[in-house]
N, C-alpha and C positions, 0 to 999 in steps of 0.2 A: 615387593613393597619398597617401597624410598627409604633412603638411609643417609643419612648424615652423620659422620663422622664425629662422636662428642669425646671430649675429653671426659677424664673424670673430675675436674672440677666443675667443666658445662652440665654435667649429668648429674649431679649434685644437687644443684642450683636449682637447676630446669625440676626436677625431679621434685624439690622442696614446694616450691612454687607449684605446678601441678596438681598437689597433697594438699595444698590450701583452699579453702571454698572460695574466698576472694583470687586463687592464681597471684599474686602478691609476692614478687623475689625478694623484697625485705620483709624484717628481719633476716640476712644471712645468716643460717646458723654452720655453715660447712668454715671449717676450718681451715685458710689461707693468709698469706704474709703479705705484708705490703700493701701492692697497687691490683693486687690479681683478680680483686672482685670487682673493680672497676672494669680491668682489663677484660676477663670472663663475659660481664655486661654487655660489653661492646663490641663483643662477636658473637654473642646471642645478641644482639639487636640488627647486628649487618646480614644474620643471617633469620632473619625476623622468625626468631622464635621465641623473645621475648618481645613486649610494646610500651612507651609511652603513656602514661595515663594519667588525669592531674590526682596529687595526691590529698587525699582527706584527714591521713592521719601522717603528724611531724613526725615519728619514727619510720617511716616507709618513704623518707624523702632521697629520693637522687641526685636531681637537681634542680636548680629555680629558671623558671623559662619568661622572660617579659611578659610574653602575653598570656600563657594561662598559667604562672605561677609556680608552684609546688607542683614537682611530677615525678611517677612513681615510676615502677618498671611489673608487668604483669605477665604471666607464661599465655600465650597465643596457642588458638587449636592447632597451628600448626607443631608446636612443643609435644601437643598431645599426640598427635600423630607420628612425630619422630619418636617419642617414647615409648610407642604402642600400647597408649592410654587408651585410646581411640582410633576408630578409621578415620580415614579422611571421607567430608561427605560428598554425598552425591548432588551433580551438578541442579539446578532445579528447573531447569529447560530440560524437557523432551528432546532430545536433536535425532535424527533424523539421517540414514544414508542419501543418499542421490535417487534410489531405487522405491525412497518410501518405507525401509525396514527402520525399526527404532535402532539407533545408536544406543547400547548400554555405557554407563563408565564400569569403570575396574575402581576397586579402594584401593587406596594405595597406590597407586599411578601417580606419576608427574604433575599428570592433570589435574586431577584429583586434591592434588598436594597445592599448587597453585590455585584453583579456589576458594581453597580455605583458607590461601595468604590473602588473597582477593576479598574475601568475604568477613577477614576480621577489620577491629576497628584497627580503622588508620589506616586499611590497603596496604599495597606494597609498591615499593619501588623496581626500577628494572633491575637496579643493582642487586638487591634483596632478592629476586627471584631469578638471577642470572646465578648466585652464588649458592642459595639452598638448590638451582635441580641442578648446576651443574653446567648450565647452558653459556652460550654468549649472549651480550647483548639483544643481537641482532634476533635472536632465536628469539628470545622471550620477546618480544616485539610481536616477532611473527605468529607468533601463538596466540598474542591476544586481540591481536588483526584478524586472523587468519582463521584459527579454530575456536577460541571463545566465539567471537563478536558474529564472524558472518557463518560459522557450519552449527556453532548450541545456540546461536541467537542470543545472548546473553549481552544485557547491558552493562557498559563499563564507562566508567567517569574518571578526570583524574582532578589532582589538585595538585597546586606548587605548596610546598611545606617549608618553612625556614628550616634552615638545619639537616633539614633531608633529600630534597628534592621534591623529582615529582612521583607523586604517591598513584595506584590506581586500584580501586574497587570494585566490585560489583555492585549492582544499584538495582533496584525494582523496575522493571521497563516501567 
């Protein structure tokens, strides 16, 4: 199964968030000084297992963004799968050997794991999925050239994001 490495303040966090029906990291109620819940934030977010999302309620605000305002921070399937909340899910292409045998996924795979950064809202970036499996750049490129796109047939979109880069999804053919 994939592992990422949490502190125990990440694991906290992540953990609270998770236990919420909304997934919702504010209110923090874990005990930290200073700037660390900022800090924590922002490496759950480089390593997208927290997301963005505009906020509805003034106490669950993070920060203010021009264009869509109030925004919050929410735990992503992918949190759930590093916490062994959940597996990671299965691809939703059939894919297929060369030979015509069905390709199965594994949970818990890289693959598997990428998906489901894939498949939440807001996508991921290559940075974000360079740094949860561990890969380089180039790698996570090639993976979703190479074995998303042209061996599970899976359609992928990207977007430029202020602030983040370029984001990429999986989308309904």
């Amino acid at each position: 199964m994939f592992h990422v490495q949490l502190s125990p303040a990440q694991t906290a966090i992540l953990s609270t968030a998770c236990d919420r029906e909304d997934g919702l990291v504010f209110p923090v109620t874990a005990k930290l000084k200073g700037g660390a819940v900022g800090n924590v934030c922002k490496s759950l977010l480089k390593h997208g297992l927290i997301e963005e999302v505009v906020a509805t309620d003034h106490n669950t605000v993070y920060r203010h963004d021009e264009q869509r305002g109030p925004v919050t921070l929410r735990a992503t399937t992918t949190a759930q799968v590093v916490l062994g909340i959940t597996k990671a899910p299965k691809a939703q292409a059939t894919a297929q050997h060369h030979d015509g045998r069905p390709d199965h996924q594994h949970h818990g795979s890289k693959q598997a794991v990428l998906i489901a950064m894939l498949q939440a809202e807001g996508g991921a970036t290559i940075a974000e999925i360079a740094t949860t499996l561990g890969w380089q750049p180039h790698t996570s490129r090639g993976v979703l050239s190479g074995v998303l796109k042209k061996k599970l047939g899976l359609t992928i979109t990207s977007e430029k994001i202020d602030g983040r880069g370029r984001a990429y999804k999986i989308t309904a053919p």
